[in-house]
C-alpha positions in Angstrom: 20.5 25.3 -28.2 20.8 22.3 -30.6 17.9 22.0 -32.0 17.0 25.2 -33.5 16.0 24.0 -36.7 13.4 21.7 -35.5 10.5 22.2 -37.4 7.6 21.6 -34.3 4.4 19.2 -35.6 1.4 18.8 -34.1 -2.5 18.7 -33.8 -4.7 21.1 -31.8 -7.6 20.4 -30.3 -9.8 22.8 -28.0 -13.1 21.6 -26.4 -14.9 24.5 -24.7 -18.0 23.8 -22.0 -20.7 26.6 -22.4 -24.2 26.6 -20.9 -26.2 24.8 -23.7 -23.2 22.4 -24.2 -19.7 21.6 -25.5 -17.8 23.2 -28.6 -15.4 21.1 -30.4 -12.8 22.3 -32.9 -9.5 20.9 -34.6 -7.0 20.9 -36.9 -7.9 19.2 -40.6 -3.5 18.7 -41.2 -2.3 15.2 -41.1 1.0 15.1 -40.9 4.0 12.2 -42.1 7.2 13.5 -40.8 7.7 17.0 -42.6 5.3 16.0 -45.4 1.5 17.2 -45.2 -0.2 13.9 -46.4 -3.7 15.1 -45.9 -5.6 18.4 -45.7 -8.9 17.5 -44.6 -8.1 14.7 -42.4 -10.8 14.6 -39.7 -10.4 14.9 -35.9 -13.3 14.9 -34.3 -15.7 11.5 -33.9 -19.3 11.2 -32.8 -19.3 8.5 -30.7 -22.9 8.8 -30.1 -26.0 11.4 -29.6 -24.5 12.9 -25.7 -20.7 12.5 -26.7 -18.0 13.0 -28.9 -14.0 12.7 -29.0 -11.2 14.6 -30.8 -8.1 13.0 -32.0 -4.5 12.9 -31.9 -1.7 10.4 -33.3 -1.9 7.8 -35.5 -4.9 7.8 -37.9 -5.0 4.6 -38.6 -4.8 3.8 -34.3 -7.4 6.4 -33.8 -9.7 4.7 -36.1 -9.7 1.6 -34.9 -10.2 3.1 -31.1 -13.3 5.1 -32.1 -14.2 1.9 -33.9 -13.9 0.0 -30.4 -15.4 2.8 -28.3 -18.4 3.0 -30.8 -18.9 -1.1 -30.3 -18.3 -1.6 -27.3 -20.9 1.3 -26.0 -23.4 -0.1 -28.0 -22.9 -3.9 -26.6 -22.6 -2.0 -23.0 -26.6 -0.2 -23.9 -28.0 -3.7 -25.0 -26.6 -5.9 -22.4 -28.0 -2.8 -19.7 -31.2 -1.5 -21.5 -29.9 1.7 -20.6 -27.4 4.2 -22.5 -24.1 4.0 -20.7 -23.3 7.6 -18.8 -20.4 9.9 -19.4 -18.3 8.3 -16.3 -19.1 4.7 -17.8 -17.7 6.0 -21.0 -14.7 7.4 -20.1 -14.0 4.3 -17.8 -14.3 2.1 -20.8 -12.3 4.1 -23.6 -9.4 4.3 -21.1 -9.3 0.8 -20.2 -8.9 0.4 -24.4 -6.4 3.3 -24.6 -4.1 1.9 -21.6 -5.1 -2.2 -21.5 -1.9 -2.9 -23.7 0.5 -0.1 -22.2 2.5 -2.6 -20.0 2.9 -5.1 -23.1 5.0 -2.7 -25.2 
């Protein structure tokens, strides 16, 4: 094989469901290449009371994306006087994630 050698980066994230709700655990390493430029970087977001996201990639992408998420489900609540639900969620933060895939 050629690539032997290659040292393998990566995060790992694990959500578990249980009865009285949903564990969350990540890595803390952030990575640049082969350099460790962070030991505590943090992984996992509350986006708000019923939910929560972990990360992967680009910090400074992720960021921005919980930034969004947070936002826009609190514009979403106000315009509906209701908190949005779980599927309603999901719909949105994918439409973020993927809305500029096709413009790369």
């Amino acid at each position: 094989m050629e690539n032997e050698n290659v040292i393998k980066t990566g995060t790992t994230t694990v959500g578990i469901m249980c009865k009285e709700g949903v564990v969350l655990a990540a890595d803390k390493r952030a990575t640049a290449g082969n350099f460790i430029s962070d030991k505590k970087a943090q992984k996992i977001y509350k986006i708000n009371d019923s939910m929560a996201l972990t990360t992967a990639g680009v910090v400074s992408d992720v960021q921005l994306l919980v930034k969004l998420i947070k936002a826009e489900l609190n514009l979403k609540a106000v315009r509906t006087e209701r908190k949005p639900n779980v599927k309603e969620s999901v719909n949105l933060l994918a439409g973020l994630v993927y809305s500029n895939i096709r413009k790369m």
